[in-house]
C-alpha positions, -999 to 999 in steps of 0.1 A, spaced: 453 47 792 442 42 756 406 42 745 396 29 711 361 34 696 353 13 668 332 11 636 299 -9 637 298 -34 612 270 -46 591 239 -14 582 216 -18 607 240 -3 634 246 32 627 250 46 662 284 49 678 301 42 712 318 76 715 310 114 701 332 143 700 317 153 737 328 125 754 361 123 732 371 156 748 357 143 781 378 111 783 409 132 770 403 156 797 408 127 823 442 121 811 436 94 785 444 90 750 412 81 720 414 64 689 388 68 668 384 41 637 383 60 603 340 65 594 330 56 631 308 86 634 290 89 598 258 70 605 259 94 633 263 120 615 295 129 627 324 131 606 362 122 611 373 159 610 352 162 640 371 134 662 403 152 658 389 182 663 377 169 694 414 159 699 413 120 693 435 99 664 417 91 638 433 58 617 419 24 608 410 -4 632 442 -21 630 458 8 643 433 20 667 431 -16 685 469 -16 685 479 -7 725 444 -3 735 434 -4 771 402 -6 765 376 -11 736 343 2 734 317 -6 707 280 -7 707 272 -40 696 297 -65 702 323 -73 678 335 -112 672 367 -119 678 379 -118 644 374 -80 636 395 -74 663 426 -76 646 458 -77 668 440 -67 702 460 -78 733 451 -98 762 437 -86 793 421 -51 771 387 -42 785 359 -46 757 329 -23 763 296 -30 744 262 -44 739 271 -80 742 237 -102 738 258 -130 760 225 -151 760 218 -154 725 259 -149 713 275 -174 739 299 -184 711 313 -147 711 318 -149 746 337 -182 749 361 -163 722 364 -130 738 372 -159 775 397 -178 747 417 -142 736 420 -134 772 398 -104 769 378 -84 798 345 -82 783 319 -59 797 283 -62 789 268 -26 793 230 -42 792 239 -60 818 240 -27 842 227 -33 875 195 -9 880 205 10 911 204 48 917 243 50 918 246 32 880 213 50 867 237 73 845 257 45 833 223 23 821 223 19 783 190 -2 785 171 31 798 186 53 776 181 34 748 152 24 749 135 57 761 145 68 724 130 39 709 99 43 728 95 78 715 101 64 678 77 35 681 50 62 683 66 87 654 66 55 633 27 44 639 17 75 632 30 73 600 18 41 591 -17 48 603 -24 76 580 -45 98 598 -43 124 624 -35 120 661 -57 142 682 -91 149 679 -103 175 655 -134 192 657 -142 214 630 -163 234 608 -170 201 585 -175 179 619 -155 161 643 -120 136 640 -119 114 664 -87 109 687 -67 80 681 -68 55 703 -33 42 715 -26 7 734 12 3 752 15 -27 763 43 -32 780 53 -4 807 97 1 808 114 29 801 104 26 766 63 22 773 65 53 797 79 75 767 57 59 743 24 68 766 43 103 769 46 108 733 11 99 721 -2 119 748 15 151 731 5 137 703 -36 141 715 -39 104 711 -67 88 739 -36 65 754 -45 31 774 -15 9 786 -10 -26 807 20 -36 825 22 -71 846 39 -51 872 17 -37 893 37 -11 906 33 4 868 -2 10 872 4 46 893 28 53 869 5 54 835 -21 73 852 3 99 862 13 104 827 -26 107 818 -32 73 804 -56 44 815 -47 17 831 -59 -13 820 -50 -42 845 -62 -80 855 -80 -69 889 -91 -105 906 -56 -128 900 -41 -127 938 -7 -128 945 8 -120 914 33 -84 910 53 -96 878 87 -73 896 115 -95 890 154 -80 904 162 -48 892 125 -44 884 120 -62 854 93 -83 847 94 -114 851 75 -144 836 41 -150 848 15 -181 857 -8 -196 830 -40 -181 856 -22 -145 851 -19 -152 813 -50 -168 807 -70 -137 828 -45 -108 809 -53 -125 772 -89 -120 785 -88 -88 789 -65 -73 763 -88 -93 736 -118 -75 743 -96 -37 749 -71 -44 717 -103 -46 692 -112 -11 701 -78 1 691 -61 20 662 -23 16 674 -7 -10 697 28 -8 707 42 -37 723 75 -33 746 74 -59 766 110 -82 774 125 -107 797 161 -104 802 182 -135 789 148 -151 774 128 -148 745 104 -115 744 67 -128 758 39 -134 732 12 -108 739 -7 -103 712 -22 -133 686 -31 -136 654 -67 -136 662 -62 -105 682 -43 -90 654 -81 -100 633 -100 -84 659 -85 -48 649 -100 -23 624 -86 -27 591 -59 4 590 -50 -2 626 -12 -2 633 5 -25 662 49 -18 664 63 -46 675 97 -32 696 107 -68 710 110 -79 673 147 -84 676 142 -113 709 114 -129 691 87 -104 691 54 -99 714 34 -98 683 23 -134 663 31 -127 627 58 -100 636 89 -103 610 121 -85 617 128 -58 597 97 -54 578 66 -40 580 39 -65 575 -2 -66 568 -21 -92 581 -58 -86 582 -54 -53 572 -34 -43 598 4 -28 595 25 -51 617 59 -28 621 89 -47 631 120 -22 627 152 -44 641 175 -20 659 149 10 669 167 32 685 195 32 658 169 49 637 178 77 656 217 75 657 226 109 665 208 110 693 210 71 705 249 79 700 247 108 722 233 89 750 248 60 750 284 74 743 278 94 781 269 59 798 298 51 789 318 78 798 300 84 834 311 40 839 345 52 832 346 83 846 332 66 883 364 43 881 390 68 875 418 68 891 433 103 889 468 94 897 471 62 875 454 83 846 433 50 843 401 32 850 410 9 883 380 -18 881 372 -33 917 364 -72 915 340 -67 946 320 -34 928 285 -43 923 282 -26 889 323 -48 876 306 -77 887 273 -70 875 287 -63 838 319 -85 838 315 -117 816 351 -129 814 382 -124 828 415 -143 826 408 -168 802 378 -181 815 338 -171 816 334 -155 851 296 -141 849 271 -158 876 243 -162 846 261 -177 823 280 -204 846 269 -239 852 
């Protein structure tokens, strides 16, 4: 079996689907890797270190050329996939909500295209979810990053000359990426608050040493959609939450928003008139800013002031740490291919009744084969 790791296009991705660890890992199974020339260097990881690792290094052409199976991080189109055969197994980040055109071409080559966001959230594909690991990273950045743009320090300081106050820090938003996020500006010694429309979340953030600020007297309502992600909420739950976070989110320095809805555009949580209601210096960091943004005024890519406040909206977060991102990510997967290995074949044997294939499978034979994005 042949496994091809390919270049990200364009400067904003700089992580990579495959690191000389899992290179040696995947070779060690019994297949063959071929690694495009400069895959690694916004990783930090240079050619000479692929074929150390044992893999071919060449350009795409010849890398794609026989390939088995393809992985990426983001999605490729079709058309930097030169000379790739039908029925090859595509691997990546595939956005199949806001890219459907990509997938009807991947359907139109005769491609096997796997959407590793898509992961089912259960215990047995926990080591194979690129969402968690991802965005664990990027929850830890989101904090690195505000205390930059805020300008002052963290914890409180109490000393000869008088007292610094703690900084006070506002998640909103309680994933993977909220829980690090409360972690982090705890070490930090920032006085950390966070919300969640799960309610499950709420024993969570005080574990970790936060408060918990929730909407107490709206019955009925948990926010746990499948797989335990949020899900969209009534206009009593919104109005009562806006309530709340308007009179919390003025008494903040920081706000980190993290809050998204698989296959929909990221929730508005905080206004402009919220944004007002802040201190002049106070920083919010936007990570939804790529599905839309939680944050009104929020631009991709920049870093914004509106009222005085910093508005950070860094596309791509956890790429800001690639080395790291890339580590992670290039295990997830390697443990999906590793749980389908078929020792004897030397090959990945893929199931069409396995929850996580038909969880991450968008097309197959020609045709679009994914439950969400039929009818």
């Amino acid at each position: 079996m042949k496994i091809a790791v390919l270049k990200e296009a364009g400067g904003v991705e700089t992580r990579v689907a495959a690191t000389p660890e899992t290179v040696k890992k995947l070779m060690a199974l019994g297949a063959s890797v071929a690694v495009e020339t400069g895959a690694g260097f916004g990783a930090k990881i240079s050619d000479a270190d692929y074929a150390a690792a044992g893999a071919t290094v060449a350009p795409r052409a010849d890398v794609i050329a026989g390939a088995d199976m393809v992985l990426g991080v983001q999605g490729p189109a079709l058309a930097d996939l030169p000379g790739i055969k039908a029925g090859t197994i595509l691997a990546a980040i595939q956005s199949p909500f806001s890219d459907r055109a990509k997938i009807d071409a991947y359907a139109g080559a005769g491609l096997i295209a796997y959407a590793m966001e898509l992961m089912p959230r259960t215990t047995r594909a926990q080591s194979m979810d690129v969402l968690s690991s991802q965005s664990n990273l990027a929850g830890y950045k989101a904090v690195i990053d505000a205390g930059e743009a805020y300008g002052r320090a963290f914890p409180m300081m109490m000393t000869a000359a008088g007292t610094i106050s703690a900084a006070r820090v506002f998640i909103m938003g309680v994933g993977v990426a909220g829980l690090q996020a409360i972690a982090t500006a705890r070490r930090l010694g920032g006085l950390v608050s966070a919300t969640d429309v799960r309610a499950a979340t709420k024993e969570q953030i005080e574990s970790l040493g936060a408060k918990a600020i929730f909407v107490e007297k709206v019955a009925g309502i948990s926010g746990e959609g499948a797989g335990g992600y949020a899900t969209e909420m009534s206009d009593e739950y919104k109005a009562a939450q806006a309530e709340l976070v308007s009179s919390h989110i003025a008494k903040q320095d920081i706000v980190i928003t993290t809050a998204l809805i698989p296959g929909r555009p990221a929730p508005r949580l905080v206004t402009d008139a919220q944004v007002a209601s802040m201190r002049p210096g106070s920083v919010i960091v936007d990570l939804a800013v790529d599905s839309g943004g939680n944050v009104e005024g929020a631009v991709a890519g920049e870093i914004v002031e509106r009222h005085g406040v910093k508005i950070i909206g860094h596309k791509n977060p956890a790429s800001r740490l690639a080395p790291d991102a890339s580590a992670l990510y290039s295990r997830n997967l390697f443990n999906m291919i590793n749980a389908f290995w078929d020792k004897e074949a030397k090959a990945a044997v893929w199931p069409a009744d396995d929850d996580i294939v038909k969880g991450i499978k968008l097309t197959e034979g020609g045709a679009v084969v994914h439950e969400r994005l039929l009818g």
